[in-house]
N, CA, C and O atoms as a Tripos MOL2 file, in Angstrom:
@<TRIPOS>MOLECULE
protein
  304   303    76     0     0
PROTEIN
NO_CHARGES

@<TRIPOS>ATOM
      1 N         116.7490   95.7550   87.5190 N.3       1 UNK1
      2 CA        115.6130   96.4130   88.1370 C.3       1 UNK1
      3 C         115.8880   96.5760   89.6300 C.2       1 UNK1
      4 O         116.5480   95.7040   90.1950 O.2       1 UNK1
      5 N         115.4440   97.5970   90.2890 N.am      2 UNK2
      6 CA        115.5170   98.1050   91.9270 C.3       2 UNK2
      7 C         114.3240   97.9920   92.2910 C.2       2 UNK2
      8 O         113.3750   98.3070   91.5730 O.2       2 UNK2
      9 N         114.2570   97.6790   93.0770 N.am      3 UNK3
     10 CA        112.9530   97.4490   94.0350 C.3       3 UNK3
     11 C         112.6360   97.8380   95.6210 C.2       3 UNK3
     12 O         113.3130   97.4780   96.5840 O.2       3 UNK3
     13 N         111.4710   98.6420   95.6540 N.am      4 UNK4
     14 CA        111.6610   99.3440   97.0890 C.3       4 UNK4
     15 C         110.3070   99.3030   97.4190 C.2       4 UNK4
     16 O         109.5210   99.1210   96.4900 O.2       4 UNK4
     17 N         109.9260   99.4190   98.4120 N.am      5 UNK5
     18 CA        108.6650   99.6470   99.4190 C.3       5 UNK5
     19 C         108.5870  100.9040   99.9550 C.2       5 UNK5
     20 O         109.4230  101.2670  100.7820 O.2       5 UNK5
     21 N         107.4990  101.7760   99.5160 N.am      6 UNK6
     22 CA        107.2960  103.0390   99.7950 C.3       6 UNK6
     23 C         105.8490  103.6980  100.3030 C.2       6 UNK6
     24 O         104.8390  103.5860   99.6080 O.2       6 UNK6
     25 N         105.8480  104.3330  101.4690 N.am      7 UNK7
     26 CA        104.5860  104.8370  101.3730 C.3       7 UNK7
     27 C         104.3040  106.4480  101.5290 C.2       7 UNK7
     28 O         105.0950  107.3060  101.9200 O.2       7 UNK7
     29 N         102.5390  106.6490  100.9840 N.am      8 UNK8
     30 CA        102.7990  108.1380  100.1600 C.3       8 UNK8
     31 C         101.5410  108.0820  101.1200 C.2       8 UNK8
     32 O         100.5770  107.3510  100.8880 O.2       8 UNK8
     33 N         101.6470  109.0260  102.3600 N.am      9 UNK9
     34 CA        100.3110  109.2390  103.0090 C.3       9 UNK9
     35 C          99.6010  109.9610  102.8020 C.2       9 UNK9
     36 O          98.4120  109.6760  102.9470 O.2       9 UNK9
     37 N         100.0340  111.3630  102.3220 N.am     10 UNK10
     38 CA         99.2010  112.4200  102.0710 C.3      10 UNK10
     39 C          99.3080  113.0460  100.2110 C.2      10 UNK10
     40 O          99.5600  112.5490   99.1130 O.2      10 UNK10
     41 N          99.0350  114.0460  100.6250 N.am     11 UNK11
     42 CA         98.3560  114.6640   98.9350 C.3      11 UNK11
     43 C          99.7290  115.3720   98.5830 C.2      11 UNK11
     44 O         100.2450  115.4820   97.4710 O.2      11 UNK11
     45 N         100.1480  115.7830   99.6920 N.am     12 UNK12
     46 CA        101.5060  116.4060   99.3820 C.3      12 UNK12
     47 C         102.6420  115.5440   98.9760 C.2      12 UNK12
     48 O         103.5770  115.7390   98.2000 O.2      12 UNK12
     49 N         102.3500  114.6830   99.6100 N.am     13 UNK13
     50 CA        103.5770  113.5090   99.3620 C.3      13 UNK13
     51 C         103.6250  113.0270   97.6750 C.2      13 UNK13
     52 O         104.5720  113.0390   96.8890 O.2      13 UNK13
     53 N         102.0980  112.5780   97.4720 N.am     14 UNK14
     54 CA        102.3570  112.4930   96.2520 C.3      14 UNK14
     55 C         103.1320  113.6090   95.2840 C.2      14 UNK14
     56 O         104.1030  113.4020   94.5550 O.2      14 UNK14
     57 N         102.4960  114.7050   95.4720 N.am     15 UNK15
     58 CA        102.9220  115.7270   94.0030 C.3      15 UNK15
     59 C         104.2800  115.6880   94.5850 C.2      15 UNK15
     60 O         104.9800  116.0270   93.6310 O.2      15 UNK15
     61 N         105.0890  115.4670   95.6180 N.am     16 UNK16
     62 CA        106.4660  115.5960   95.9110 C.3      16 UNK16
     63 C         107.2880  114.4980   94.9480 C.2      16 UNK16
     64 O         108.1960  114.6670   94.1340 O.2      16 UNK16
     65 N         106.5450  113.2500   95.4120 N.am     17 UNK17
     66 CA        107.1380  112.0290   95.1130 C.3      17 UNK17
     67 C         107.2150  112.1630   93.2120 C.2      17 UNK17
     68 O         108.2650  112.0860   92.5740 O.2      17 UNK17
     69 N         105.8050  112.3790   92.5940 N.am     18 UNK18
     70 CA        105.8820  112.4990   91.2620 C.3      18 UNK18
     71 C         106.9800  113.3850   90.8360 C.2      18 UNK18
     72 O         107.7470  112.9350   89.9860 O.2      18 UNK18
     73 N         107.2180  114.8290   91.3910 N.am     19 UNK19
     74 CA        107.9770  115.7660   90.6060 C.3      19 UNK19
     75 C         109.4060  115.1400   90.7130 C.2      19 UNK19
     76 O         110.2190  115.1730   89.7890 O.2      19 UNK19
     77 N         109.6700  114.4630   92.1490 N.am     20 UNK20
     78 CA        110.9980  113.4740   91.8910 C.3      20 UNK20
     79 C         111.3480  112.5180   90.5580 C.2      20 UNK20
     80 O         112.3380  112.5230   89.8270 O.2      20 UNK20
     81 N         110.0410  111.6350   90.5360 N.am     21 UNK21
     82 CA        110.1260  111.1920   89.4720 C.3      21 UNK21
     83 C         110.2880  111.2020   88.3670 C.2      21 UNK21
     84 O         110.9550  110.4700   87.6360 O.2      21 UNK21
     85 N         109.5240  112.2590   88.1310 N.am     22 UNK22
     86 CA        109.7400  113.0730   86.4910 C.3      22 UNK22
     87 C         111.0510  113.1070   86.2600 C.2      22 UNK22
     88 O         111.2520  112.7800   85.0900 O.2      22 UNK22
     89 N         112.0740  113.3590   86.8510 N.am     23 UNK23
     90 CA        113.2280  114.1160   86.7760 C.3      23 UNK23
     91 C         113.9860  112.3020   85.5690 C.2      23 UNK23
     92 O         114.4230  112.3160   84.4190 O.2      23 UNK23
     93 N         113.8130  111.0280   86.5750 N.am     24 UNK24
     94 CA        114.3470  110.4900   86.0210 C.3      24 UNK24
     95 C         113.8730  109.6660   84.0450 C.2      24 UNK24
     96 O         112.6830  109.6270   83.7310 O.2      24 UNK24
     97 N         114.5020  109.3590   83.4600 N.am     25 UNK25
     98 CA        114.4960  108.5120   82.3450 C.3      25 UNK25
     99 C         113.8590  107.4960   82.4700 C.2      25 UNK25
    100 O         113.0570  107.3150   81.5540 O.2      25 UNK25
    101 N         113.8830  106.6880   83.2930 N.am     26 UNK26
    102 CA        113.9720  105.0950   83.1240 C.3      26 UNK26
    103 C         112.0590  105.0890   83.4970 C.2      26 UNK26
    104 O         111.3880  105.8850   84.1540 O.2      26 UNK26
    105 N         111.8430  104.4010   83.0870 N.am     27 UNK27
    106 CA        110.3990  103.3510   83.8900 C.3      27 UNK27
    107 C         110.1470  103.1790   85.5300 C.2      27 UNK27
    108 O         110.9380  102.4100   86.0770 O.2      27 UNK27
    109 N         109.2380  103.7410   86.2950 N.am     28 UNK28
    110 CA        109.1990  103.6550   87.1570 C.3      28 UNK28
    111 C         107.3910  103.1430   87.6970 C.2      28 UNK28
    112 O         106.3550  103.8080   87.7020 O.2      28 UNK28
    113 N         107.6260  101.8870   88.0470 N.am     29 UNK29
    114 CA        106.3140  101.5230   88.1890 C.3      29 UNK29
    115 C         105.7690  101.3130   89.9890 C.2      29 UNK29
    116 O         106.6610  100.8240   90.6820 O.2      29 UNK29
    117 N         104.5270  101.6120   90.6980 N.am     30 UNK30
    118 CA        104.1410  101.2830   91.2600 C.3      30 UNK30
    119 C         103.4580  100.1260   91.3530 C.2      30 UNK30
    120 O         102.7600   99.9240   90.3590 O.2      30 UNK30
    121 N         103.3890   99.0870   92.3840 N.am     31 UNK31
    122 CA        102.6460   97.7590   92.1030 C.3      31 UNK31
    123 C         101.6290   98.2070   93.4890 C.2      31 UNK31
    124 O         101.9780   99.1330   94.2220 O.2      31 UNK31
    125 N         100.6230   97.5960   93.6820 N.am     32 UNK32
    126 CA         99.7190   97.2980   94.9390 C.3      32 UNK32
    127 C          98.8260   96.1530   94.9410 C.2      32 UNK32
    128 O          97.6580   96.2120   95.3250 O.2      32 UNK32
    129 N          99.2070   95.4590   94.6510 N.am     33 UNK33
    130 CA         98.2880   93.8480   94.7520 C.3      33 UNK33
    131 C          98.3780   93.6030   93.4790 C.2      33 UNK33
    132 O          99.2940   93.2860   92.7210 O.2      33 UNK33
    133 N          96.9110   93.8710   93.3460 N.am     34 UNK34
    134 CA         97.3540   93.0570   91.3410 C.3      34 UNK34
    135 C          97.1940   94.7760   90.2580 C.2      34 UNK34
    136 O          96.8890   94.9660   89.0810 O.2      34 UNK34
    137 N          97.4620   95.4350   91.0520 N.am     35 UNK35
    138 CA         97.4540   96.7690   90.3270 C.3      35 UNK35
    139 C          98.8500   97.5520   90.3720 C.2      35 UNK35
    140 O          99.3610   97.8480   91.4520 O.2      35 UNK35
    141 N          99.4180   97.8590   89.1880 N.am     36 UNK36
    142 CA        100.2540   98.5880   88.6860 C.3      36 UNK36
    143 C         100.3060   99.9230   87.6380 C.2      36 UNK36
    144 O         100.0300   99.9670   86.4390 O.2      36 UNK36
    145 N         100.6390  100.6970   88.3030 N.am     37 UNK37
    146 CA        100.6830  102.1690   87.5260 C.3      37 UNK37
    147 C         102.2840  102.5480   87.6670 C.2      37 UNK37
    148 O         103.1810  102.0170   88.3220 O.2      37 UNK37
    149 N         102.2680  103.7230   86.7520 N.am     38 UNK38
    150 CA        103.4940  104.7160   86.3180 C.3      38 UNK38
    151 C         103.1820  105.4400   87.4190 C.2      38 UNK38
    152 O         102.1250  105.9580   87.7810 O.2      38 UNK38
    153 N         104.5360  105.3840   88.0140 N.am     39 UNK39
    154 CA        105.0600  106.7770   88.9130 C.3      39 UNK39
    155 C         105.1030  107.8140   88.8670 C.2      39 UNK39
    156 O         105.4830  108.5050   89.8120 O.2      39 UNK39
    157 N         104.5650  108.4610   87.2700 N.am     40 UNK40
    158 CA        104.9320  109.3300   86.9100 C.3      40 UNK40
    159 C         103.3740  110.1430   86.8670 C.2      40 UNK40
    160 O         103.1470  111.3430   86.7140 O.2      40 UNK40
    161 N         102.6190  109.2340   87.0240 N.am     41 UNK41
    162 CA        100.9200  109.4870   87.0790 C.3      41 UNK41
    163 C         100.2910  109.9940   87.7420 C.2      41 UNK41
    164 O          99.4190  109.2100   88.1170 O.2      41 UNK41
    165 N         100.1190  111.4770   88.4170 N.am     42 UNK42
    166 CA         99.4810  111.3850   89.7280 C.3      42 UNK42
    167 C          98.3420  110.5990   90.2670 C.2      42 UNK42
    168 O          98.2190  109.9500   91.3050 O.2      42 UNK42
    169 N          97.3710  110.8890   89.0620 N.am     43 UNK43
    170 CA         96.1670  110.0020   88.9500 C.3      43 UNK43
    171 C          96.0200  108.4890   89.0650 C.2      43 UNK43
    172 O          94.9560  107.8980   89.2520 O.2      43 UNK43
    173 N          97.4630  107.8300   88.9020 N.am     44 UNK44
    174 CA         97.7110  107.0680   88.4990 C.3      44 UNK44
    175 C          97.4750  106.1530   90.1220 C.2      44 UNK44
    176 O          96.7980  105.2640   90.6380 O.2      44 UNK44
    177 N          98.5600  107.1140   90.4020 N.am     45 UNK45
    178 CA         98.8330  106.5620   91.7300 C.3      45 UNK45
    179 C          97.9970  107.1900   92.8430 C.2      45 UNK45
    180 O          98.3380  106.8480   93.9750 O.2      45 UNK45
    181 N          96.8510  108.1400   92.7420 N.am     46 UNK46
    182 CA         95.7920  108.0610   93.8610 C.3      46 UNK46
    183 C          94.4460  107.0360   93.4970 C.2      46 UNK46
    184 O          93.4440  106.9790   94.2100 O.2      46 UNK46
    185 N          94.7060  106.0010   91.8470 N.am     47 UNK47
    186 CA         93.8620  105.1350   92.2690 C.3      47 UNK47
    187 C          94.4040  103.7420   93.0060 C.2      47 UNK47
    188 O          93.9400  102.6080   93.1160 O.2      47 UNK47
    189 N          95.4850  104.3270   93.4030 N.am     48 UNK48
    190 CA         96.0250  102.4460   94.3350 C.3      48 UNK48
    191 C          95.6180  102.5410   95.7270 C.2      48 UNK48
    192 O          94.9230  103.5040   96.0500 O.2      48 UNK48
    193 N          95.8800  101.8650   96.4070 N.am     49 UNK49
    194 CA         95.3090  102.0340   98.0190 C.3      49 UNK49
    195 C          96.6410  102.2410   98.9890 C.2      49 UNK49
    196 O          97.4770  101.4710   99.4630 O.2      49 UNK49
    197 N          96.3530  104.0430   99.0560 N.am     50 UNK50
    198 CA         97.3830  104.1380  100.0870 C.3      50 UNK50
    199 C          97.4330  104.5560  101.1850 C.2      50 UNK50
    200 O          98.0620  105.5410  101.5710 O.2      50 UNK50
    201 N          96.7930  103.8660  101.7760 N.am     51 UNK51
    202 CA         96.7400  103.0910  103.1060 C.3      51 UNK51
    203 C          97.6910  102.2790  103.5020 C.2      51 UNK51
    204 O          97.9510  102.0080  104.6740 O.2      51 UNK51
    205 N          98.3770  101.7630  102.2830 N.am     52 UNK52
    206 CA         99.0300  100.3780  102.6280 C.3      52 UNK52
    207 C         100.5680  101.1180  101.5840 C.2      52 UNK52
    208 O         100.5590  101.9450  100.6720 O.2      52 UNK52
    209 N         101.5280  100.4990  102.1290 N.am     53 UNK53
    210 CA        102.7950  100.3940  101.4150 C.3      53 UNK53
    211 C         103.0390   99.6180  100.4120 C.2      53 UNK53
    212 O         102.8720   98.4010  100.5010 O.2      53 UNK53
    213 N         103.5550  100.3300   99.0890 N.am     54 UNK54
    214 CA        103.1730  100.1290   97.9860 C.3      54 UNK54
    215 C         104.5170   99.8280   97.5330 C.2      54 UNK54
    216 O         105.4500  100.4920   97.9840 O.2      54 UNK54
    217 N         104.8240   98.4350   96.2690 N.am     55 UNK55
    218 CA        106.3020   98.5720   96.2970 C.3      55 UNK55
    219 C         106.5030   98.9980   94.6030 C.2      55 UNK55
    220 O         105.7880   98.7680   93.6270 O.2      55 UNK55
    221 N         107.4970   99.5450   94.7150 N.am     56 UNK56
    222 CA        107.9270  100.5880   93.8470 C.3      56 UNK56
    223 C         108.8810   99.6180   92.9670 C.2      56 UNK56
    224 O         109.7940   98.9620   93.4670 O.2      56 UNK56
    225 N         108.5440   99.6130   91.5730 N.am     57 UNK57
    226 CA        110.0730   98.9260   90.5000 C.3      57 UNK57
    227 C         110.5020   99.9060   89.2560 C.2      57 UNK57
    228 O         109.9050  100.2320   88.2290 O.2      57 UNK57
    229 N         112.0410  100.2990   89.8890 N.am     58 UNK58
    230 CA        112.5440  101.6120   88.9730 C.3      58 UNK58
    231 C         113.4590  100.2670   87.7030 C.2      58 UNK58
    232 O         114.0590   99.2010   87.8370 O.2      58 UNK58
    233 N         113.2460  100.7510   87.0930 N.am     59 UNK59
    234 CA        113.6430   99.8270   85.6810 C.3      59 UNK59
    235 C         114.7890  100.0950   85.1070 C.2      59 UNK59
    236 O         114.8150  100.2210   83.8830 O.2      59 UNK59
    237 N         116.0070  100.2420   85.9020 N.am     60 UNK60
    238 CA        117.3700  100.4450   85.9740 C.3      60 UNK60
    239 C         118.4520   99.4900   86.5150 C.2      60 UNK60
    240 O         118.2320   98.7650   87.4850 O.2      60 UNK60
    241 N         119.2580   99.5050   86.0630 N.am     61 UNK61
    242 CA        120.7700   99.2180   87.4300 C.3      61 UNK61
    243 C         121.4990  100.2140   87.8490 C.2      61 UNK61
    244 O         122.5030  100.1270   88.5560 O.2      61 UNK61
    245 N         120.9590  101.2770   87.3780 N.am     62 UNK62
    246 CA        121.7460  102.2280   88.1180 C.3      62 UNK62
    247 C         120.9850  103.4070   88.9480 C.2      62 UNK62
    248 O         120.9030  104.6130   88.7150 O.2      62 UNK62
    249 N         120.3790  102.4820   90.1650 N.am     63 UNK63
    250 CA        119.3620  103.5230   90.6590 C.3      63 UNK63
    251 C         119.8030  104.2870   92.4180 C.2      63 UNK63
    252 O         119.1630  104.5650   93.4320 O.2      63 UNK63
    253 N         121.5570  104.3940   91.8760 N.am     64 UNK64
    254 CA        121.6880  105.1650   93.5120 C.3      64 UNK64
    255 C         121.0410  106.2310   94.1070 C.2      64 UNK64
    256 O         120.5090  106.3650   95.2090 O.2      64 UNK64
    257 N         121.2740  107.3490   92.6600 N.am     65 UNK65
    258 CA        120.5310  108.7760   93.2830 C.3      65 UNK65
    259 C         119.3920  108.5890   93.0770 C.2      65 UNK65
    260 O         118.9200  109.6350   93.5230 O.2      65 UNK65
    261 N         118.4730  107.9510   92.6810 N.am     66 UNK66
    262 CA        116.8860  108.1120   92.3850 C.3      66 UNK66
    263 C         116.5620  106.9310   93.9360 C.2      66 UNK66
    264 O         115.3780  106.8350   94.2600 O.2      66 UNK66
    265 N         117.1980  106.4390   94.4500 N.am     67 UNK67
    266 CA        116.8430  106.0140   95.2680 C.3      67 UNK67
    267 C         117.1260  106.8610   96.8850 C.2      67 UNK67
    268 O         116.4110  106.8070   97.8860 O.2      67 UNK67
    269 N         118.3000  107.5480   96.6990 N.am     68 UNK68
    270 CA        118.6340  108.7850   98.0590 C.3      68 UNK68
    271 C         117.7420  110.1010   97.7560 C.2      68 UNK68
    272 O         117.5300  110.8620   98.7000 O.2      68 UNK68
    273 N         117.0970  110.4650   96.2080 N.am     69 UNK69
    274 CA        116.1140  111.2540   96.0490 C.3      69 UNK69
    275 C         115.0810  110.8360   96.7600 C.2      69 UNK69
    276 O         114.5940  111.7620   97.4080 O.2      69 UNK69
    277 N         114.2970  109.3490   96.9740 N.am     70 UNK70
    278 CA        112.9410  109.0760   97.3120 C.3      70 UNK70
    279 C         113.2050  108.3110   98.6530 C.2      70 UNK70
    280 O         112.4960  107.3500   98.9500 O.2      70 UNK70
    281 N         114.6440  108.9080   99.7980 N.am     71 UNK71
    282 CA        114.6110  108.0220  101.0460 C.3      71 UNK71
    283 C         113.6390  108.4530  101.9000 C.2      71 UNK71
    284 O         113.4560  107.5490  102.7160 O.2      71 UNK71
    285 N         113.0270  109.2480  102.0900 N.am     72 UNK72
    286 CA        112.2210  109.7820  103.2060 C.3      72 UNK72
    287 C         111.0630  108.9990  103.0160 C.2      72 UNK72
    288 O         110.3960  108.5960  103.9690 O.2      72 UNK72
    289 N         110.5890  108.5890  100.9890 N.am     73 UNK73
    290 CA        109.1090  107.6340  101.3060 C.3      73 UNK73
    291 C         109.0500  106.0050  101.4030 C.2      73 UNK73
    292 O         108.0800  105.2470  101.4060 O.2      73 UNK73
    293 N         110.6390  105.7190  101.4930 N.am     74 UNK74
    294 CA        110.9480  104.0630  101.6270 C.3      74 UNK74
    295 C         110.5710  103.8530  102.9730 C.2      74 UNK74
    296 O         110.7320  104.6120  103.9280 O.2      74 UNK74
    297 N         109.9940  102.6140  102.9340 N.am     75 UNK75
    298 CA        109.7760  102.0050  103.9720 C.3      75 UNK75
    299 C         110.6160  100.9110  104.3580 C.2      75 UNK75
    300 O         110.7820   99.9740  103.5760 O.2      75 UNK75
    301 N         111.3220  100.9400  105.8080 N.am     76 UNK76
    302 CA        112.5960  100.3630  106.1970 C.3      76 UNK76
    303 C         112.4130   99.3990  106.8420 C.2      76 UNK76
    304 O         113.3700   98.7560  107.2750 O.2      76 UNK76
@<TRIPOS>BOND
     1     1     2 1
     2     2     3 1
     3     3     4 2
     4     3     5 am
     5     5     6 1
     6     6     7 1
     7     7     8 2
     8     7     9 am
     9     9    10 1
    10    10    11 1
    11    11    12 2
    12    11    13 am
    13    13    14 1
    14    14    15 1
    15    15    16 2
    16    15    17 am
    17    17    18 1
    18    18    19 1
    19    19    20 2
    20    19    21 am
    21    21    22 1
    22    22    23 1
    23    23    24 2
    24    23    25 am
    25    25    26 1
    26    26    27 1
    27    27    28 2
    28    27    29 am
    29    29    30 1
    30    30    31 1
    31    31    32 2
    32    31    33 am
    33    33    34 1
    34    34    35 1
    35    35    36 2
    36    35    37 am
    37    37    38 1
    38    38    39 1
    39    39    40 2
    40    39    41 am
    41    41    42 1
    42    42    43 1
    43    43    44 2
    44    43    45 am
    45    45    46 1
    46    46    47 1
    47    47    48 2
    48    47    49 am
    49    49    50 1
    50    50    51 1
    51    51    52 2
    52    51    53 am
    53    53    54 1
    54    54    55 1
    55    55    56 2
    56    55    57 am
    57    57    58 1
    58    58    59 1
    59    59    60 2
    60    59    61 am
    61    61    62 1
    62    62    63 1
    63    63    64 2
    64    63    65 am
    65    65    66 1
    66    66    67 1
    67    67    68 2
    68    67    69 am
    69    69    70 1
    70    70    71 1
    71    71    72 2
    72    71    73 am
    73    73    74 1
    74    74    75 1
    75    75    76 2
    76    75    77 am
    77    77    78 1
    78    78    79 1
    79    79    80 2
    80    79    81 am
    81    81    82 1
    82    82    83 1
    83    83    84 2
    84    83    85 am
    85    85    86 1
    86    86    87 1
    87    87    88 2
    88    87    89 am
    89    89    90 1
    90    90    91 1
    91    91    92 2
    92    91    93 am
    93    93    94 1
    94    94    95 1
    95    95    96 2
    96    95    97 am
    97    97    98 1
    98    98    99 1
    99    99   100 2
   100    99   101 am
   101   101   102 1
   102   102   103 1
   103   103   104 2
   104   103   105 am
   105   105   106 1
   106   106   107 1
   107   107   108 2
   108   107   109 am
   109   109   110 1
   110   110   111 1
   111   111   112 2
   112   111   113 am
   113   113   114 1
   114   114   115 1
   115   115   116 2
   116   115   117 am
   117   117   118 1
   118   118   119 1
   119   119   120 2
   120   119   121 am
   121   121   122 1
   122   122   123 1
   123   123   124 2
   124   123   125 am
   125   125   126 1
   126   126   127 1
   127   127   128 2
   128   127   129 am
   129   129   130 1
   130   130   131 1
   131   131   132 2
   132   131   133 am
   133   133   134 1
   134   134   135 1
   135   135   136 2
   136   135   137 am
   137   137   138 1
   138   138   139 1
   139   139   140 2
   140   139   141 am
   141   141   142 1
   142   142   143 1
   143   143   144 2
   144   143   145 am
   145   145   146 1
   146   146   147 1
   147   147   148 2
   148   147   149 am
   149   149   150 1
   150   150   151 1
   151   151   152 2
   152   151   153 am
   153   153   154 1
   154   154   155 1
   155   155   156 2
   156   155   157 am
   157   157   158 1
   158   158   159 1
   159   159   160 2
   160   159   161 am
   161   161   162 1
   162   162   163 1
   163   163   164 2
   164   163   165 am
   165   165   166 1
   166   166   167 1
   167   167   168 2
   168   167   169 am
   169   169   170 1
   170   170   171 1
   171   171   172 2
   172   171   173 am
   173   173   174 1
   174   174   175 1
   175   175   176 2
   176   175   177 am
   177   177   178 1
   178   178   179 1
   179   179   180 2
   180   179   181 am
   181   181   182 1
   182   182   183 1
   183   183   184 2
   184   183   185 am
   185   185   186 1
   186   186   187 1
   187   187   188 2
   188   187   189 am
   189   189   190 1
   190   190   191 1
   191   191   192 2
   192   191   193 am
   193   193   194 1
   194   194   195 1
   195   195   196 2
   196   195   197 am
   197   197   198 1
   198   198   199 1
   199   199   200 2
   200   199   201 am
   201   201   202 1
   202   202   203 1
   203   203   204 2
   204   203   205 am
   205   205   206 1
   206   206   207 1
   207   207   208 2
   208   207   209 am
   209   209   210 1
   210   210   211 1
   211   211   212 2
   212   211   213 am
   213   213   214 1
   214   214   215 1
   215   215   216 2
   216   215   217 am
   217   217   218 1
   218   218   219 1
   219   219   220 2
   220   219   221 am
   221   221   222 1
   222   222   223 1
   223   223   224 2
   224   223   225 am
   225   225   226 1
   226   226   227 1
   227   227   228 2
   228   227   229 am
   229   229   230 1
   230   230   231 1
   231   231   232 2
   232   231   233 am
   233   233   234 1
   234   234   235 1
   235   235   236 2
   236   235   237 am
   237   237   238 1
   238   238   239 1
   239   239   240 2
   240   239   241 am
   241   241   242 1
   242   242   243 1
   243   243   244 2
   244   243   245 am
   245   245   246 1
   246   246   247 1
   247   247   248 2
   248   247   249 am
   249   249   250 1
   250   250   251 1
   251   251   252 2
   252   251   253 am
   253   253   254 1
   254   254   255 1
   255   255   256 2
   256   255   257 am
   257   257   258 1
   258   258   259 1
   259   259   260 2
   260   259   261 am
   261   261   262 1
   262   262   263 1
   263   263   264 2
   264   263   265 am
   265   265   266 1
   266   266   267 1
   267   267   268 2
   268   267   269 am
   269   269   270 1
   270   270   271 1
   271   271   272 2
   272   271   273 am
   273   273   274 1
   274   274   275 1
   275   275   276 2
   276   275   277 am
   277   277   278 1
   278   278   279 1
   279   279   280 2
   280   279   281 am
   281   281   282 1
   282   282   283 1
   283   283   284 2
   284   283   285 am
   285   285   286 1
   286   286   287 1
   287   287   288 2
   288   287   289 am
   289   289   290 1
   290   290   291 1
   291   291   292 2
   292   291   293 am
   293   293   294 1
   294   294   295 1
   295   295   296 2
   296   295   297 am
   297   297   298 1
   298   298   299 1
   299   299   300 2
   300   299   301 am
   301   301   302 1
   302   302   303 1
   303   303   304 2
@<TRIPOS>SUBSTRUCTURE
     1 UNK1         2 RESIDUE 1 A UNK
     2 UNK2         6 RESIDUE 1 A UNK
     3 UNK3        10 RESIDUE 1 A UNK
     4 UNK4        14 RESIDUE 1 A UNK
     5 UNK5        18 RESIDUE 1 A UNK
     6 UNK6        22 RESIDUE 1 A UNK
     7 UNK7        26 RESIDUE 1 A UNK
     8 UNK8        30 RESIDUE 1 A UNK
     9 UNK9        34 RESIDUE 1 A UNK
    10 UNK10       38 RESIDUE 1 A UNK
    11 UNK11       42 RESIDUE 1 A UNK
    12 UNK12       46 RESIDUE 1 A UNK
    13 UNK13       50 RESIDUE 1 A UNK
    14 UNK14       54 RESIDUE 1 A UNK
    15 UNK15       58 RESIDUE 1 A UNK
    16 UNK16       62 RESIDUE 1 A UNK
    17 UNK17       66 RESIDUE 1 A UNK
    18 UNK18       70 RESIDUE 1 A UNK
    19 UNK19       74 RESIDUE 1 A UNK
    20 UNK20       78 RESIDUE 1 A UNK
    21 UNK21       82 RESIDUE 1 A UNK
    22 UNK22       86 RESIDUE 1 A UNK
    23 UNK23       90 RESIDUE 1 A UNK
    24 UNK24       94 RESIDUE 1 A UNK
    25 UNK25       98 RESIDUE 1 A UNK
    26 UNK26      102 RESIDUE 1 A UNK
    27 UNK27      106 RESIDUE 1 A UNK
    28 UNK28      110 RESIDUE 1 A UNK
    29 UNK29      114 RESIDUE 1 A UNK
    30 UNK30      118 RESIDUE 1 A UNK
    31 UNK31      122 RESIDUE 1 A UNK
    32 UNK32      126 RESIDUE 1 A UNK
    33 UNK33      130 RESIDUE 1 A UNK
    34 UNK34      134 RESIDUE 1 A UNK
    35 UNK35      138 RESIDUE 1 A UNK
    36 UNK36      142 RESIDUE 1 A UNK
    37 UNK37      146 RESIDUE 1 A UNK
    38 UNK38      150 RESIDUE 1 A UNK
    39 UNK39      154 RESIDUE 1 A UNK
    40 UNK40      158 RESIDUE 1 A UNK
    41 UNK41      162 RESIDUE 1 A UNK
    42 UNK42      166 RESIDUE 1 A UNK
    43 UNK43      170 RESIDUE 1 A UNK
    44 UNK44      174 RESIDUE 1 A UNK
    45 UNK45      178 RESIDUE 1 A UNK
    46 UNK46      182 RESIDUE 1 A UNK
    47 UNK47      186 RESIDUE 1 A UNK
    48 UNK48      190 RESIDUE 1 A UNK
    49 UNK49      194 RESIDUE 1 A UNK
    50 UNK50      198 RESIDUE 1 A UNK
    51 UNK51      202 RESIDUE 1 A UNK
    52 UNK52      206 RESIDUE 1 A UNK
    53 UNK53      210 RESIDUE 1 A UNK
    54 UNK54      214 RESIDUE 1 A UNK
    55 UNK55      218 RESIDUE 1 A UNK
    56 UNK56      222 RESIDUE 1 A UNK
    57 UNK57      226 RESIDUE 1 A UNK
    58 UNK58      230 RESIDUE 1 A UNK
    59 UNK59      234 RESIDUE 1 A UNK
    60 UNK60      238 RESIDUE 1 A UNK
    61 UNK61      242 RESIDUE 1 A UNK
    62 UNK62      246 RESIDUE 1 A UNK
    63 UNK63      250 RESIDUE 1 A UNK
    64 UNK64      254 RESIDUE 1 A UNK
    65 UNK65      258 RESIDUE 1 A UNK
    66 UNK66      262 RESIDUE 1 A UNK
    67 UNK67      266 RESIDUE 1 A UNK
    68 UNK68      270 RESIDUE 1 A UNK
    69 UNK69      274 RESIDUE 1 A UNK
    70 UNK70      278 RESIDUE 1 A UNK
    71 UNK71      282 RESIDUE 1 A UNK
    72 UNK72      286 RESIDUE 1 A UNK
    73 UNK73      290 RESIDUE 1 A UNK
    74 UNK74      294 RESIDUE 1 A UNK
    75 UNK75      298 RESIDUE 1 A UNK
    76 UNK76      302 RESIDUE 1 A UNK
């Protein structure tokens, strides 16, 4: 599993971030406290609170390009 910290400020970001997602296979979950949704959800993921940086678990070992796909919403 890969694990990253990401944040999605606006409305655009999301439908960006999802259509990235789609692309891959594997499981991709958002966590935010004690709440977890699919990445793949838009809905999913405008009920978490993003306000705050949210950490992301792609359900792979092989997550180079899905991770240089989503560098602009990691938080460093």
């Amino acid at each position: 599993m890969t694990k990253a910290t990401v944040s999605l400020q606006a409305i655009n970001d999301v439908k960006d971030f999802v259509n990235i997602v789609m692309k891959y296979e594997f499981d991709i979950d958002l966590v935010s406290g004690r709440y977890a949704v699919d990445a793949k959800s838009i809905m999913g993921i405008f009920s978490l609170d993003l306000s705050k940086p949210i950490e992301l678990n792609a359900h792979t070992d092989d997550a180079d390009k899905f991770m240089k796909d989503i560098e602009k919403y990691i938080v460093k």
